[in-house]
C-alpha positions as CSV (number, residue, x, y, z in Angstrom):
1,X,105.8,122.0,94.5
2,X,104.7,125.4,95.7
3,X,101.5,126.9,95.0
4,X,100.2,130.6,96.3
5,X,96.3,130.7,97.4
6,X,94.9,127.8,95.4
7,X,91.3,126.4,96.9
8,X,91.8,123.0,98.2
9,X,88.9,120.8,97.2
10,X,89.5,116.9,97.9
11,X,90.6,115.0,100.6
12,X,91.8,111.0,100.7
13,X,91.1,109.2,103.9
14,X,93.3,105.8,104.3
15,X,91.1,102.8,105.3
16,X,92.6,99.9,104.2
17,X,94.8,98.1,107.0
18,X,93.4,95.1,108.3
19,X,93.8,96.6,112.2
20,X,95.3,93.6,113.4
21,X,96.7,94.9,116.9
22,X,92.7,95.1,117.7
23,X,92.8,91.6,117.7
24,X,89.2,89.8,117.3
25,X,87.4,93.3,117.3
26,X,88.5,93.7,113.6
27,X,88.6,89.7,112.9
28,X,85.0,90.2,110.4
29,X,85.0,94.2,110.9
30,X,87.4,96.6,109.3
31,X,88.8,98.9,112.4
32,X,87.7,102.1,110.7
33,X,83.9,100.9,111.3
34,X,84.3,100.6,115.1
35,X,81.6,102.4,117.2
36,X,83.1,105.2,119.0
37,X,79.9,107.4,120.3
38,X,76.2,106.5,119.3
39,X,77.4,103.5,117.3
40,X,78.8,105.8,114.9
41,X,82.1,104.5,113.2
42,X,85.1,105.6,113.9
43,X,86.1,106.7,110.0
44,X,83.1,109.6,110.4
45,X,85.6,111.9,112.6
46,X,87.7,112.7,109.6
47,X,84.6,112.9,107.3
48,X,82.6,114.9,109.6
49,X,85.9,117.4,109.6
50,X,86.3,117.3,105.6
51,X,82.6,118.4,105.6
52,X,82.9,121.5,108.4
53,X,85.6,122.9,106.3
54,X,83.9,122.7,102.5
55,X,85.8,119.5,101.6
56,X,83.0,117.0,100.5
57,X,84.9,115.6,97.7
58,X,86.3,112.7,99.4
59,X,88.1,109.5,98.4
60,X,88.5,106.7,100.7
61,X,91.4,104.0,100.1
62,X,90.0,100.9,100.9
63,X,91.6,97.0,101.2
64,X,91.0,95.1,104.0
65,X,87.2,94.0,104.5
66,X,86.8,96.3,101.5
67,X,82.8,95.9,100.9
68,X,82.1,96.0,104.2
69,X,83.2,99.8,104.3
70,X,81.1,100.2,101.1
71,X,78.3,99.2,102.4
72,X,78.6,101.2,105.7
73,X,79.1,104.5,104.4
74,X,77.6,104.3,101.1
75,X,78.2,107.2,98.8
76,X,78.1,109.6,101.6
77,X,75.1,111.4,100.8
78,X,73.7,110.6,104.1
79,X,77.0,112.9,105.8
80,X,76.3,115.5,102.9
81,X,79.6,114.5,101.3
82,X,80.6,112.4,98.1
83,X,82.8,109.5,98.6
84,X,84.8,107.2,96.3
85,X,86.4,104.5,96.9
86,X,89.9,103.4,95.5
87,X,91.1,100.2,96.2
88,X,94.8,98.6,97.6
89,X,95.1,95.0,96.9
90,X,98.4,95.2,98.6
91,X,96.7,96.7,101.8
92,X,99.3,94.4,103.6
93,X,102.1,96.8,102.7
94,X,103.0,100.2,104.5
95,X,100.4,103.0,104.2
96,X,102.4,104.6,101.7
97,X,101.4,102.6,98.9
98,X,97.4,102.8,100.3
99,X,98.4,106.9,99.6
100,X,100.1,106.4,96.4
101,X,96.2,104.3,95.3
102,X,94.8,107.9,95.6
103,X,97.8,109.3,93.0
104,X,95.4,109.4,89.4
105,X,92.1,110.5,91.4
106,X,93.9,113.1,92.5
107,X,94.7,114.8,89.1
108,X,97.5,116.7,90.4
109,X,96.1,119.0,92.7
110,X,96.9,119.1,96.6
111,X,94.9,117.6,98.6
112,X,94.0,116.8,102.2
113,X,95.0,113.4,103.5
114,X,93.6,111.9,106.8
115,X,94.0,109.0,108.6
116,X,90.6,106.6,108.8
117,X,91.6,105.4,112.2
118,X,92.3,109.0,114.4
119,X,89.7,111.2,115.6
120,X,90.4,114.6,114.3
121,X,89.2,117.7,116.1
122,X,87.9,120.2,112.9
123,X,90.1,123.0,114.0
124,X,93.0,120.6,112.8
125,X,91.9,120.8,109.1
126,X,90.8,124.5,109.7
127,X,94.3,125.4,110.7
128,X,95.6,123.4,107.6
129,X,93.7,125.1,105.4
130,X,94.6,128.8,106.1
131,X,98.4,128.4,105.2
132,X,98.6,130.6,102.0
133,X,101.7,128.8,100.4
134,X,100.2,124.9,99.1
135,X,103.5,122.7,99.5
136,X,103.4,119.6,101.0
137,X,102.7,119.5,104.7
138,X,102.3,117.7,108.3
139,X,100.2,118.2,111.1
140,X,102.8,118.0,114.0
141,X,101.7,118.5,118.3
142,X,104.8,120.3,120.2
143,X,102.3,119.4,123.5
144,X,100.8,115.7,123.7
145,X,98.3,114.9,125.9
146,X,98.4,112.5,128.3
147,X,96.9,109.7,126.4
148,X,99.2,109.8,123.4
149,X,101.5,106.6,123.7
150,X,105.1,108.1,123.0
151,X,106.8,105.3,122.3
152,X,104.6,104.1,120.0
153,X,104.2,107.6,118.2
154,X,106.0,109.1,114.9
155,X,108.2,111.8,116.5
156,X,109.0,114.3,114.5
157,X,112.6,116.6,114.4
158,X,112.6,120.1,112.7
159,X,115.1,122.4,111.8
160,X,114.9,126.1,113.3
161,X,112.1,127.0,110.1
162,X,109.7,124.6,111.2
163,X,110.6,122.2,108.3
164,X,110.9,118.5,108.8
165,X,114.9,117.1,110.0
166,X,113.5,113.5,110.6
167,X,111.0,111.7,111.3
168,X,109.9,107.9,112.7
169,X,109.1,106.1,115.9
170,X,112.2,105.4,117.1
171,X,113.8,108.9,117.2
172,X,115.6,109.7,120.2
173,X,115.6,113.5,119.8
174,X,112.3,115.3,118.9
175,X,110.3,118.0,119.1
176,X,107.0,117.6,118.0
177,X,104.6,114.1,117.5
178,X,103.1,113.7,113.8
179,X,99.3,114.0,114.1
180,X,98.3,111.5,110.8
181,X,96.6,114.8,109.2
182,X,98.4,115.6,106.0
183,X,98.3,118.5,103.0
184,X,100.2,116.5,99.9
185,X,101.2,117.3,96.8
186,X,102.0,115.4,93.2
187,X,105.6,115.7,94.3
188,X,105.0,113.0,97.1
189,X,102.8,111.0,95.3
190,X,105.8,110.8,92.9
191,X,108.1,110.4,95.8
192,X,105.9,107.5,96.8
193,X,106.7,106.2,93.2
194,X,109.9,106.1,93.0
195,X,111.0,104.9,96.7
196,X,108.5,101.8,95.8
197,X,110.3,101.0,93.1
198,X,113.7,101.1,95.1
199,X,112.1,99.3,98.3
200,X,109.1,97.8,97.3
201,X,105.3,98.1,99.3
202,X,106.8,98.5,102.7
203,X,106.9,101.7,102.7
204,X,105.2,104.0,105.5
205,X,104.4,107.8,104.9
206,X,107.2,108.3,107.4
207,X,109.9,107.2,105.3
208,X,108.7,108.8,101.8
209,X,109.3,112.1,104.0
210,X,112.4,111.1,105.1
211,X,113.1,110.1,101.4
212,X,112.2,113.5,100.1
213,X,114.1,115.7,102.9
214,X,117.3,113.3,102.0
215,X,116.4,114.4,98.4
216,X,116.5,118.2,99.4
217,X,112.8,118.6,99.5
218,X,111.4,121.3,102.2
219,X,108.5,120.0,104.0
220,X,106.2,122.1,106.1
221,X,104.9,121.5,109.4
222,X,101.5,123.1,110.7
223,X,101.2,123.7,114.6
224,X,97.8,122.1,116.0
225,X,99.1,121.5,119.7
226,X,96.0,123.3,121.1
227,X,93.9,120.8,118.8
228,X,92.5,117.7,120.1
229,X,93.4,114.4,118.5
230,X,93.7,111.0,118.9
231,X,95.1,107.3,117.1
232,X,92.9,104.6,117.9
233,X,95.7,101.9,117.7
234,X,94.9,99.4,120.2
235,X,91.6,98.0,122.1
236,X,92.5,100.3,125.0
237,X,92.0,103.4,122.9
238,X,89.0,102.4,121.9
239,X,87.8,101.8,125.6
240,X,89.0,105.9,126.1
241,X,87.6,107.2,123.6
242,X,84.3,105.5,123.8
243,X,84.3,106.2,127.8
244,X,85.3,109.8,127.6
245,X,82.7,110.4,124.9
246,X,84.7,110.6,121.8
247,X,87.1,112.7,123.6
248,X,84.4,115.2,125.6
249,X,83.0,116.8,122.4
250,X,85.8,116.6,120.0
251,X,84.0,116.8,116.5
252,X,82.7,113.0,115.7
């Protein structure tokens, strides 16, 4: 799907994993309500970016430690945005399926898709936003920083157009890390579909792509390198981010 110039208006934030590699930090607190600066949670850096650019319809997928979240974040007034929430019962399954929850609130028009769990540097979205042609794209980072763990990253190859070859952690040859930052389409939510029902709910975002490019589909990649970003995984990140103040200034 291909569309030319068409406002952008909703975004879909996944929140539903059970952040078990936190170990007891997330054992009564879903990892997307961590403090990161101020005791502000760690889910407000995607909303707080949403917001800058005009996106305040927002729709969180939630699973894990579900009410919890609800009860945090309310329905967003207090950030100036509106939230939903969509629920995945099978929030043990790949983050695919979380995705796919979001399918019928989107109604068929692209939206933004972020990751509850990364700090996002506005700029990210910004950059996002000003590509004229609407076909389903990913955030990609030609120049990691330091504190990005490449082994444990998505790595991302690309063909000499920018377009994605392959993608997925164990890649040997790459040129670019995927950044968790998202512009989707109905085709993918339909991709999500139809690999599901060939593989079942283990399905990460990472291999619907690779589903669709096997399938012929073109998808985009949008430069961010000289944005900041980061994927609170592990305890460890927490500990930087929360010691370098969310990343000395990056938007919170």
């Amino acid at each position: 799907m291909v569309v030319i110039n068409r406002r952008i208006n909703r975004a879909v934030i996944l929140a539903a994993g059970n952040g078990n590699r936190m170990g007891e930090l997330t054992r009564n607190l879903p990892k997307v309500l961590l403090p990161i600066r101020k005791e502000e949670p760690l889910i407000l850096s995607p909303i707080r970016a949403l917001d800058a650019v005009g996106i305040r319809n927002i729709a969180i997928v939630v699973g894990y430690l579900s009410n919890d979240i609800r009860r945090n974040l309310g329905d967003g007034s207090q950030y100036g945005v509106n939230l939903h929430y969509l629920e995945n019962p099978q929030y043990h399954g790949g983050n695919a399926i979380s995705a796919w929850n979001a399918k019928s609130w989107t109604e068929g028009e692209p939206v933004i898709l972020c990751m509850g769990d990364h700090i996002i540097q506005t700029e990210i979205v910004r950059r996002l936003l000003s590509t004229k042609i609407i076909t389903d794209t990913l955030c990609i980072d030609y120049r990691p920083a330091l504190r990005h763990d490449i082994e444990e990253a998505t790595k991302v190859a690309l063909y000499e157009d920018g377009c994605i070859r392959d993608i997925g952690k164990k890649l040997k040859s790459w040129d670019a890390l995927d950044t968790g930052i998202f512009l989707l389409t109905e085709r993918f939510f339909n991709a999500v579909e139809e690999l599901a029902r060939l593989r079942g709910n283990s399905i990460e975002m990472s291999d619907v792509i690779r589903f669709m490019v096997a399938r012929g589909h073109r998808f985009n990649t949008c430069d961010v390198s000289s944005c900041s970003w980061m994927d609170i995984d592990i305890e460890e990140d927490l500990k930087l981010a929360q010691s370098q103040g969310a990343l000395n200034g990056l938007r919170l």
